[in-house]
VEXKE-833927 format. One record per residue (C-alpha): z, x, y. Coordinates in nm, 2 decimals, decimal comma. Each point is the difference from the previous one (the first is absolute). Example, Ala and Ser with C-alpha at 12.3 -4.5 7.8 and 13.67 -1.06 7.14 Angstrom:
2
<pz: 0,78 | px: 1,23 | py: -0,45>
<pz: -0,07 | px: 0,14 | py: 0,34>
This chain:
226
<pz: -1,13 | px: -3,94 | py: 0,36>
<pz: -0,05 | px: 0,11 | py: 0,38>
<pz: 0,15 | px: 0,25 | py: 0,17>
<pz: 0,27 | px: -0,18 | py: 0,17>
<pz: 0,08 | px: -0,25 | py: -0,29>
<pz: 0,03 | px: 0,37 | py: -0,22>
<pz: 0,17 | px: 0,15 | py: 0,30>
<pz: 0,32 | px: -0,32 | py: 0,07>
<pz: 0,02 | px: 0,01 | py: -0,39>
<pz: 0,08 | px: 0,39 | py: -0,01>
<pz: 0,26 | px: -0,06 | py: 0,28>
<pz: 0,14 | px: -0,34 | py: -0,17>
<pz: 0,03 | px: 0,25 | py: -0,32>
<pz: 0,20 | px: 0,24 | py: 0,16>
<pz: 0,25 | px: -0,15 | py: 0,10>
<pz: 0,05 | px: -0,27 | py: -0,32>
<pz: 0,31 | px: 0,06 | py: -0,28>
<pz: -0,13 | px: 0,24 | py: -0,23>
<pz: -0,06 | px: -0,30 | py: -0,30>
<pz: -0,25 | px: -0,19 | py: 0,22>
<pz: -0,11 | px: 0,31 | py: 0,13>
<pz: -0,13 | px: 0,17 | py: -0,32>
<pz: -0,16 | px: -0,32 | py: -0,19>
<pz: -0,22 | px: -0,02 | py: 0,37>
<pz: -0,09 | px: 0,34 | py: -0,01>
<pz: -0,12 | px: -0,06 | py: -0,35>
<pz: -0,17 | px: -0,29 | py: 0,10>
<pz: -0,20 | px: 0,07 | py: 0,34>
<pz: 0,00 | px: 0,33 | py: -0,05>
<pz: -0,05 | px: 0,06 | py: -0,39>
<pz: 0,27 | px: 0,30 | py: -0,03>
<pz: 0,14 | px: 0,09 | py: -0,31>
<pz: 0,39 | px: -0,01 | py: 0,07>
<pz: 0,25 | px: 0,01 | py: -0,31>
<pz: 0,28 | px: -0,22 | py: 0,02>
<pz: 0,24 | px: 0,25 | py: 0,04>
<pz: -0,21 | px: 0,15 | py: 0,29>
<pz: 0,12 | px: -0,05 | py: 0,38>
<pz: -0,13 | px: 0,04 | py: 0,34>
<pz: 0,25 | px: -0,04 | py: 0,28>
<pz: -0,13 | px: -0,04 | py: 0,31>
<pz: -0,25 | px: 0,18 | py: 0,06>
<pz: -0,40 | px: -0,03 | py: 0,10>
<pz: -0,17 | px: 0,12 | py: -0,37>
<pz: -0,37 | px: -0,13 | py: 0,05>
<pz: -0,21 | px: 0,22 | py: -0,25>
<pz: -0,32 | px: -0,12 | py: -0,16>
<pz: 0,18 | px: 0,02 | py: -0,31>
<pz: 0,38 | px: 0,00 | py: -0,09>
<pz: 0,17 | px: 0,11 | py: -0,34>
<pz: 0,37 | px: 0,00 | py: -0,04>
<pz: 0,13 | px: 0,07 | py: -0,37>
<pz: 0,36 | px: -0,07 | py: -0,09>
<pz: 0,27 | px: 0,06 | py: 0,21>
<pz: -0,19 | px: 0,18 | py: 0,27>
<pz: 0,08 | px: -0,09 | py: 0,35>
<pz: -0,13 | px: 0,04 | py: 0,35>
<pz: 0,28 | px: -0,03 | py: 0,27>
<pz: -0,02 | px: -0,15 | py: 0,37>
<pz: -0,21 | px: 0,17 | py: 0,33>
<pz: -0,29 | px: 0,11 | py: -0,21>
<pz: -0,31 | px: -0,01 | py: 0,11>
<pz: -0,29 | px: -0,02 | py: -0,27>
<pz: -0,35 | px: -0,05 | py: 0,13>
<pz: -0,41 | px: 0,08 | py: -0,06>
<pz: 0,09 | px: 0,14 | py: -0,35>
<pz: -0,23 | px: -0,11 | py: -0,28>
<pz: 0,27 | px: 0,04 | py: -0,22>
<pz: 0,40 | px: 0,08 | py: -0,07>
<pz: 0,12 | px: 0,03 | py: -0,38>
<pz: 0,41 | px: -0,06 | py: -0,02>
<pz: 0,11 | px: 0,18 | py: -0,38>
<pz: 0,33 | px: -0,11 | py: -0,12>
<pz: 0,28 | px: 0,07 | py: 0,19>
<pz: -0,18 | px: 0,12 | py: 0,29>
<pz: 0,12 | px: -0,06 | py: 0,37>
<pz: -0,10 | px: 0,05 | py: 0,37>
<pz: 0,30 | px: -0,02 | py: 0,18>
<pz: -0,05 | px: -0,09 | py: 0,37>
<pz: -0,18 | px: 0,04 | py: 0,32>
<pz: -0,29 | px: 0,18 | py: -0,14>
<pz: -0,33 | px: -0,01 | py: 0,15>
<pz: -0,29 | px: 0,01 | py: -0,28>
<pz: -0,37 | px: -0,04 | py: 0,12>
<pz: -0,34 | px: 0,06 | py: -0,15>
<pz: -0,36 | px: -0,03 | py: 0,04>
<pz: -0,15 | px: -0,25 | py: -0,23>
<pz: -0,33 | px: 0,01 | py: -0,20>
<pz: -0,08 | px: -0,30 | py: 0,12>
<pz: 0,01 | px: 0,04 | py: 0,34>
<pz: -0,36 | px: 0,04 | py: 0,17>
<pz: 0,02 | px: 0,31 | py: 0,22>
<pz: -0,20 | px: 0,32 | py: 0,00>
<pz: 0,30 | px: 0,20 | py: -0,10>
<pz: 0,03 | px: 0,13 | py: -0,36>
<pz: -0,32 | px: -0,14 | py: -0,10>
<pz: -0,07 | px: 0,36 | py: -0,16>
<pz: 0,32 | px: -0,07 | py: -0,23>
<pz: -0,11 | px: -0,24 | py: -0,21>
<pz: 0,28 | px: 0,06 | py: -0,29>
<pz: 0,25 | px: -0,08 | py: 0,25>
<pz: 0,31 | px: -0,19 | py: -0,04>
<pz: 0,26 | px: -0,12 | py: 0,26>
<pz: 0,24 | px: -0,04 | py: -0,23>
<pz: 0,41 | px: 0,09 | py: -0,06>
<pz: 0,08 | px: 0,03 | py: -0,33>
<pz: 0,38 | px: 0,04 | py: -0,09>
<pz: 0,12 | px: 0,13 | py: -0,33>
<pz: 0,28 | px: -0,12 | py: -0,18>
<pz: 0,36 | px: 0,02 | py: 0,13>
<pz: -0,13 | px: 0,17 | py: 0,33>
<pz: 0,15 | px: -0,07 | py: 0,31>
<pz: -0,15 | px: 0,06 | py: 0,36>
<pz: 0,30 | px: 0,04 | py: 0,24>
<pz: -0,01 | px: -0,14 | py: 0,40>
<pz: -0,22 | px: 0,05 | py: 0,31>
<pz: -0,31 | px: 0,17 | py: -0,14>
<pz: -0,36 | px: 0,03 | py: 0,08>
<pz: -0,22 | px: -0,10 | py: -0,30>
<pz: -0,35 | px: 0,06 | py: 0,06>
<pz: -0,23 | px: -0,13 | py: -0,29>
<pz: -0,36 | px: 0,03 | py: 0,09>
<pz: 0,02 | px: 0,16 | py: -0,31>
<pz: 0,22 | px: -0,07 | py: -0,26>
<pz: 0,31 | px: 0,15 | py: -0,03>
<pz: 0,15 | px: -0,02 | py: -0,34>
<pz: 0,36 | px: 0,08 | py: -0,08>
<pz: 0,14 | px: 0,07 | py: -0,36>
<pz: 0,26 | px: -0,12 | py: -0,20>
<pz: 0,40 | px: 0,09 | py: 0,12>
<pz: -0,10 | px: 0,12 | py: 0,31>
<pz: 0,20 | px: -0,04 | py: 0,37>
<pz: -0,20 | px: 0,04 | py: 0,35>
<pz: 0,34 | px: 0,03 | py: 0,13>
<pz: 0,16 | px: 0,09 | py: 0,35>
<pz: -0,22 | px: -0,17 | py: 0,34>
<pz: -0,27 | px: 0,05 | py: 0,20>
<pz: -0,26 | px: 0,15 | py: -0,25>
<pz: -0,36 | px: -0,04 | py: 0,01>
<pz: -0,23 | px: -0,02 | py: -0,27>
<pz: -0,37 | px: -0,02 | py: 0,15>
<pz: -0,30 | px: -0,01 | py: -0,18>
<pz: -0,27 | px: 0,00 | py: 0,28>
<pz: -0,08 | px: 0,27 | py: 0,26>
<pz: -0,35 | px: 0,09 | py: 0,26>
<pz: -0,22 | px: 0,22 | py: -0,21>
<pz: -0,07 | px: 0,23 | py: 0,33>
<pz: -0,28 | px: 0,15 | py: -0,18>
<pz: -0,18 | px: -0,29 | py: -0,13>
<pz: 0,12 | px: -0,23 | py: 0,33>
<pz: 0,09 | px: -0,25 | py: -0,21>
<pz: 0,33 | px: -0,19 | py: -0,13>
<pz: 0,09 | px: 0,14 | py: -0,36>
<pz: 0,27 | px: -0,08 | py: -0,27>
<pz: 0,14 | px: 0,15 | py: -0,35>
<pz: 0,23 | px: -0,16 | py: -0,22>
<pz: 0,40 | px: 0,11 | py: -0,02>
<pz: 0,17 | px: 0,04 | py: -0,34>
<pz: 0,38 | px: 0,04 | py: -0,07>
<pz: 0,07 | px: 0,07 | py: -0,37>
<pz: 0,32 | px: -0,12 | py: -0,20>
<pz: 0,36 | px: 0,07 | py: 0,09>
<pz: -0,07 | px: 0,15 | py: 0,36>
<pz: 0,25 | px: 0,02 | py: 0,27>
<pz: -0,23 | px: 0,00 | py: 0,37>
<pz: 0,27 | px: 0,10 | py: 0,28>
<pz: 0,04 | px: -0,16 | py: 0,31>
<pz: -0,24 | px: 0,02 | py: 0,30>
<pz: -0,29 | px: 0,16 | py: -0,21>
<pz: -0,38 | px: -0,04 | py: 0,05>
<pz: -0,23 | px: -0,02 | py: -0,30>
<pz: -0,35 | px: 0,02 | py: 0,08>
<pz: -0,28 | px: -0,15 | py: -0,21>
<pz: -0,12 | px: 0,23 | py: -0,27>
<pz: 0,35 | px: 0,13 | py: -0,10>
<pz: 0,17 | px: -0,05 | py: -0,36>
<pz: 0,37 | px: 0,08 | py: 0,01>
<pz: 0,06 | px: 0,09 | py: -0,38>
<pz: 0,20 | px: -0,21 | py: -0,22>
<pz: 0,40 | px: 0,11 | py: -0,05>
<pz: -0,06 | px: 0,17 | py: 0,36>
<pz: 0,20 | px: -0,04 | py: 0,34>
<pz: -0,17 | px: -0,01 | py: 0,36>
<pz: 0,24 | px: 0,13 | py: 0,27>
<pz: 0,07 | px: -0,14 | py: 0,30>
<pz: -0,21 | px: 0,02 | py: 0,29>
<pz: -0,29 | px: 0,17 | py: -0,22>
<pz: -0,35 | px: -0,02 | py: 0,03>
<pz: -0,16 | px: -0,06 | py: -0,32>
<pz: -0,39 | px: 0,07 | py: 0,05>
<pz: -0,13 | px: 0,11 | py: -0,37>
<pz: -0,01 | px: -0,09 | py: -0,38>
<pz: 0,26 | px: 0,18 | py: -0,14>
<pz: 0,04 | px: 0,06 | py: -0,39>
<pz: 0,36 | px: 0,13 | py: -0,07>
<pz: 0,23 | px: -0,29 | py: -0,16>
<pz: 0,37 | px: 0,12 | py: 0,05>
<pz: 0,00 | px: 0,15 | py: 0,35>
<pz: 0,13 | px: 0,02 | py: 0,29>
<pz: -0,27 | px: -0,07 | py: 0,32>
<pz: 0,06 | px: 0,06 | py: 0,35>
<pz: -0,13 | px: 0,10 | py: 0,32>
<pz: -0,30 | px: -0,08 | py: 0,21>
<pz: -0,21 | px: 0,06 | py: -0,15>
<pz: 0,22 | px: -0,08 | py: -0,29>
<pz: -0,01 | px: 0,30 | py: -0,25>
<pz: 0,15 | px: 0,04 | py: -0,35>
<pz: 0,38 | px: 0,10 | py: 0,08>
<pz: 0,22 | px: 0,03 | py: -0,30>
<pz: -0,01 | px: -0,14 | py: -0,35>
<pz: 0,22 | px: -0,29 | py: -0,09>
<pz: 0,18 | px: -0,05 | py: -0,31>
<pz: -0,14 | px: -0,19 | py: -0,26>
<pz: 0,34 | px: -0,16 | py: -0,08>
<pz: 0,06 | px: -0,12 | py: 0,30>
<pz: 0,16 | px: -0,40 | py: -0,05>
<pz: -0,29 | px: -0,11 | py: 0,26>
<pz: -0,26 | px: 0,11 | py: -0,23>
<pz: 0,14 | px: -0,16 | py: -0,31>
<pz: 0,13 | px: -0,35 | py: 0,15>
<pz: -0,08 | px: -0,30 | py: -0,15>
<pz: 0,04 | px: -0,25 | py: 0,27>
<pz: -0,08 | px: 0,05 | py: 0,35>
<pz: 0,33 | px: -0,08 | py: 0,17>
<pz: 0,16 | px: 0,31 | py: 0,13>
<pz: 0,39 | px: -0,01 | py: 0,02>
C-alpha cells in the first residue's frame, strides 16, 4: 500500500461509524480491537493497536509514531490529548545507542487519562492498574538533549497501581511514582521514588505526607469515581 492510498484510508477511517470503523482498522491496519472497544473520533495511527474489553478512546486525540499502545480493560483516554513517540523503526541517527527501546503506551486496567495532555513516548510510559492522570495540561516526556553527551536521550516512565497524578504536572523520563501514591498538582516529578502510600509534591516533587492505607481510592474495585 503507498503512501497516499495508506494516508486517504486513515482519513476515510476517521471519520466512518465506529462498526465499519473498527472491522477496517482490523483489516488494513491489523489492530487488535475487542468488540466492546471504541474509538471516537480521533487520529490513533500506532504501529500496533490493542484495546481489551470495554476500554475506550474518546474524540480529538491524536496518536502518532508509536510502535505500540496496549488498552487493559476498562481503560480510557478521554479527549483532546496529544500522544506522540519516536518509533524503532524510523531510520534516523537519534537513539540508535538505545537499542532496548520501546515507543510504546501501555495502559493498565481500569486507568483513565483525563483531557488536554502532553504524552511523550519515545520511551514507554507504562501506567498501572486503577490509576487517573487527572486534571489538564500535564506532560509526561520521555526524551530530553543530553548536554553532556550532545546527543538526544530517553528513559522510560512508570506509574504503579492506584495513583492519583494532579493536574498540570510534568513527569520526566526516568521517574516511578509508587503504587497507592498521589502526584500533586503543578509538581515536577524528576526521580524513581520507592515509598507506596505517600503523598508527593513539589518541584522537584519530594515525599510530603503519608497517606492512609484505607483510603476508598486505594481499595476500589472499578475505576469509575462517583
Amino acid at each position: 500500500m503507498n503512501n497516499y492510498i495508506h494516508l486517504v484510508l486513515k482519513l476515510f477511517c476517521v471519520i466512518l461509524p465506529w462498526s465499519l470503523r473498527r472491522r477496517l482498522l482490523i483489516l488494513f491496519f491489523g489492530y487488535e480491537l475487542d468488540k466492546s472497544a471504541r474509538i471516537g473520533f480521533s487520529w490513533i495511527y500506532p504501529s500496533k493497536l490493542i484495546m481489551k474489553s470495554n476500554s475506550r478512546i474518546g474524540s480529538l486525540n491524536v496518536a502518532v509514531h508509536l510502535d505500540v499502545i496496549e488498552m487493559n480493560e476498562f481503560a480510557t483516554i478521554a479527549r483532546s490529548n496529544w500522544i506522540t513517540g519516536f518509533s524503532t523503526k524510523t531510520i534516523s541517527k537519534h537513539f540508535v545507542h538505545q537499542l532496548n527501546r520501546s515507543s510504546s503506551l501501555i495502559i493498565g486496567a481500569h486507568s483513565a487519562i483525563t483531557k488536554h495532555h502532553h504524552i511523550d513516548c519515545t520511551s514507554s510510559i507504562t501506567i498501572g492498574k486503577f490509576v487517573t492522570i487527572a486534571g489538564y495540561n500535564s506532560q509526561l516526556l520521555t526524551h530530553s538533549i543530553d548536554i553532556f553527551e550532545n546527543k538526544q536521550d530517553s528513559h522510560p516512565i512508570l506509574i504503579g497501581d492506584y495513583c492519583f497524578v494532579g493536574t498540570d504536572v510534568v513527569i520526566l523520563g526516568g521517574s516511578i511514582l509508587p503504587s497507592y501514591s498521589v502526584l500533586g498538582a503543578k509538581a515536577l516529578l524528576n526521580k524513581d521514588f520507592k515509598e507506596e502510600y505517600t503523598l508527593y509534591g513539589g518541584v522537584p516533587a519530594k515525599a510530603i505526607s503519608v497517606l492512609p492505607r484505607q483510603a476508598k481510592y486505594f481499595v476500589r474495585k472499578t475505576g469509575f469515581v462517583h
